[in-house]
C-alpha positions in Angstrom: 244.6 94.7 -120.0 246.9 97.3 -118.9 249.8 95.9 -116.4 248.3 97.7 -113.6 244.8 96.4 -113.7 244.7 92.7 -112.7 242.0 93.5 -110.4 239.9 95.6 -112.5 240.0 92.5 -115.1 238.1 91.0 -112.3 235.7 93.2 -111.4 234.7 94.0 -114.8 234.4 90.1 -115.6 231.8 89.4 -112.9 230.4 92.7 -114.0 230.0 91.5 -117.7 228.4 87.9 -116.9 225.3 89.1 -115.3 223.8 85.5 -115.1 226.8 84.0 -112.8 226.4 87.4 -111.2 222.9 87.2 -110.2 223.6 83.6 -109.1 226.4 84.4 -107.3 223.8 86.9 -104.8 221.3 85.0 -105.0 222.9 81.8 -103.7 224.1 83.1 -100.5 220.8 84.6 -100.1 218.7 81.9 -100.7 221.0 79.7 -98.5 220.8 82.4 -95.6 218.1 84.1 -95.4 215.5 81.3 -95.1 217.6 80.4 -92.3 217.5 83.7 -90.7 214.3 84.5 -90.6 212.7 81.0 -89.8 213.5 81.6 -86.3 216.7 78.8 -86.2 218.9 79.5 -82.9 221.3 82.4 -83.3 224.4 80.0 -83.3 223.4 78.3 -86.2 222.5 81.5 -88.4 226.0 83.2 -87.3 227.8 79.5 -88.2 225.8 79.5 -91.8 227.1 83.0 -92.4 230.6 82.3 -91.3 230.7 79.2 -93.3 229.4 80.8 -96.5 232.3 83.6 -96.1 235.1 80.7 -95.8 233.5 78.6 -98.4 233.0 81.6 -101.1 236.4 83.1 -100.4 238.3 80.4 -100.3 236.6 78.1 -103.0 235.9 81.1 -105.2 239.3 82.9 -105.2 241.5 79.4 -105.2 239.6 78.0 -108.5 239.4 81.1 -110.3 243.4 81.1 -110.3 243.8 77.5 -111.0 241.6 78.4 -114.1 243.3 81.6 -114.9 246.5 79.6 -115.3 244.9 76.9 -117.6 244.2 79.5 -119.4 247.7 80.7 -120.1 246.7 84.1 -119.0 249.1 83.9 -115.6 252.2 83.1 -118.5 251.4 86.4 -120.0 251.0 88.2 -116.4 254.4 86.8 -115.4 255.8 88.7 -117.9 254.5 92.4 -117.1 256.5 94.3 -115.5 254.3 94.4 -112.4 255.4 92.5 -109.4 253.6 89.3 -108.4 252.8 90.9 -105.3 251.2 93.4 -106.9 249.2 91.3 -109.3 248.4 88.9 -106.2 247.0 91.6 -103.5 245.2 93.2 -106.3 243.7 90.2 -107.6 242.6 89.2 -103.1 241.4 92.2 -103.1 239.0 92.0 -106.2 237.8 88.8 -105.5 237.1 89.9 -101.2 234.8 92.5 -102.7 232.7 90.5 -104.8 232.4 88.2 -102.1 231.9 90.8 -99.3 229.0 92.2 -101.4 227.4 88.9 -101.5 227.6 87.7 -97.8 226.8 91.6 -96.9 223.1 91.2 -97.8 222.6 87.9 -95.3 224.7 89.9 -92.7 222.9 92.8 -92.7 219.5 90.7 -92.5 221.1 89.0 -89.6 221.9 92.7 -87.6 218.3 94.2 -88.6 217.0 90.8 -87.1 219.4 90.4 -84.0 220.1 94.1 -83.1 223.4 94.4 -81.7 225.0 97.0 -79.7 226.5 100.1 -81.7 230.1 99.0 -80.3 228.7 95.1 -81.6 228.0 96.3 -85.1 231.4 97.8 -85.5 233.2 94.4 -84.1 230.6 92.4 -86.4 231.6 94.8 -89.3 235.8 94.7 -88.3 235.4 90.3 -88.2 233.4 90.1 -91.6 236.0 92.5 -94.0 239.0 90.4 -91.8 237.1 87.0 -92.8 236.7 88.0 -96.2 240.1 89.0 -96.4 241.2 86.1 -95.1 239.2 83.7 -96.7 240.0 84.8 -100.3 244.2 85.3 -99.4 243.8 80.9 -97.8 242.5 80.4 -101.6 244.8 81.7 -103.4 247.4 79.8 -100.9 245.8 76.5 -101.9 245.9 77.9 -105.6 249.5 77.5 -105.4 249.5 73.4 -105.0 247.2 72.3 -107.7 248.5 71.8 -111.1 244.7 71.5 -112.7 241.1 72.4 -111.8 240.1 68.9 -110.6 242.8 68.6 -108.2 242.3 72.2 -107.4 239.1 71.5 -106.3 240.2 68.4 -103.6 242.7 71.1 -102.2 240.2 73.8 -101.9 237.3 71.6 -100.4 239.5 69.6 -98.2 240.6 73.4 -97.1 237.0 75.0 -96.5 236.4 71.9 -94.0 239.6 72.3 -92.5 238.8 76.2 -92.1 235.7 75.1 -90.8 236.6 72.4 -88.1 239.8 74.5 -86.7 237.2 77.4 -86.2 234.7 75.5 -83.7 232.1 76.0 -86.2 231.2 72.3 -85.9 232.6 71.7 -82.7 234.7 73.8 -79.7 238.1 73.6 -80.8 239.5 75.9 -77.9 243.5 75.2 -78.9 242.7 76.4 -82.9 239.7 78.5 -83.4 241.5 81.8 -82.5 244.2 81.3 -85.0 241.9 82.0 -87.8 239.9 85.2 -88.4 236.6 83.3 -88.8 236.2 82.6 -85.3 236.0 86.1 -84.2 233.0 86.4 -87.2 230.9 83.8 -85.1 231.9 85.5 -81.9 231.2 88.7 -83.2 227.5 87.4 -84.4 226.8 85.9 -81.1 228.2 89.5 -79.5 229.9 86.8 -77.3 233.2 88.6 -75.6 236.5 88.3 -77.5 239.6 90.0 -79.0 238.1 91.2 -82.2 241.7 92.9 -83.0 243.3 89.9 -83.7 240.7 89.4 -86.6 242.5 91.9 -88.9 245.6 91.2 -87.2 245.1 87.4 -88.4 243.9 88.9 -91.9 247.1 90.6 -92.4 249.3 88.0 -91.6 247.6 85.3 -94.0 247.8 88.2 -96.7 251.2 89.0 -96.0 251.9 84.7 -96.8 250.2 85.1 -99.6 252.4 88.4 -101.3 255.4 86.3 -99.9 254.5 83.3 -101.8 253.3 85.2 -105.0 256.6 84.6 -107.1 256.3 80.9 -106.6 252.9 80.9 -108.1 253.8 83.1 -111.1 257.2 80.9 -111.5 254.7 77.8 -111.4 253.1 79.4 -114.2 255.9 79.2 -116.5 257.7 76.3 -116.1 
């Protein structure tokens, strides 16, 4: 692996298992599209997608790292000479397109079926890459807790609900749900009226947390 290419590592692993792979489409797919198309109401379809971009991102992304430094292999990273940042946005940003690709198939389903307006499909379009975004730099936060996989799955569960509930995807939460990007998804779905901007503005700031705490994770690595 050159120094450089933390995310094409990545990439080319999901590339190479071609069984997770397929899983990993057909999952979201089989979850969402039944639900699409069987003619539930709209706010439930926009919740299910909205949930499976937290629930990917942050599960996915947080308990890939926790394994990558069981595996030794974040020791060896910490010494490249690459910044952590570096290594961390590149390894967000892998992870954000595999699960992008995934969602994308349910989301564009959803569109064909609920036709918004051209200015809609933009904001719908601007709220999913921010959610993905988002959801994927939140794992790799609650990465930085866990000091194995089992805990590292209570953190990242007890996160994805979290996510969840401050969003008013279960219930209105009118003081939290515009603090996270995964609101303006659901709002976006529902073409309901709302600041879409703040959704990459939101997106950026949780990355930006994420490249600030990126030493301590690499530091955690090799004590």
């Amino acid at each position: 692996m050159r120094p450089d290419s933390f995310w094409k590592k990545e990439v080319l692993e999901d590339l190479r298992n071609r069984r997770g792979l397929i899983l990993k489409f057909a999952l979201p797919a089989a979850l969402l599209l039944p639900l699409i198309l069987a003619g539930v109401p709209v706010p439930l379809q926009a919740a299910g997608i909205t949930v499976a971009v937290i629930f990917s991102g942050v599960f996915g992304s947080s308990i890939g790292l926790v394994r990558i430094r069981e595996s030794g292999m974040l020791d060896r990273m910490a010494m490249l000479p690459v910044s952590p940042r570096r290594l961390t946005a590149g390894y967000v940003f892998a992870n954000a397109l595999l699960d992008g690709a995934q969602v994308a198939i349910p989301l564009s389903v959803f569109l064909l079926v609920h036709p918004p307006a051209p200015a809609g499909v933009i904001f719908a379009v601007i709220s999913f890459v921010s959610a993905v975004v988002a959801a994927n730099a939140l794992g790799v936060l609650v990465a930085v807790v866990p000091g194995s996989s089992g805990e590292g799955h209570l953190y990242a569960v007890g996160t994805v609900m979290a996510a969840i509930a401050l969003s008013g995807l279960i219930a209105p939460a009118p003081y939290t749900q515009g603090l996270l990007p995964f609101w303006y998804l659901y709002a976006a779905l529902l073409a309901a009226p709302g600041a879409f901007v703040l959704a990459p503005v939101l997106a950026i700031l949780l990355l930006g947390s994420v490249l600030i705490a990126s030493p301590g994770l690499f530091r955690a690595a090799v004590r």
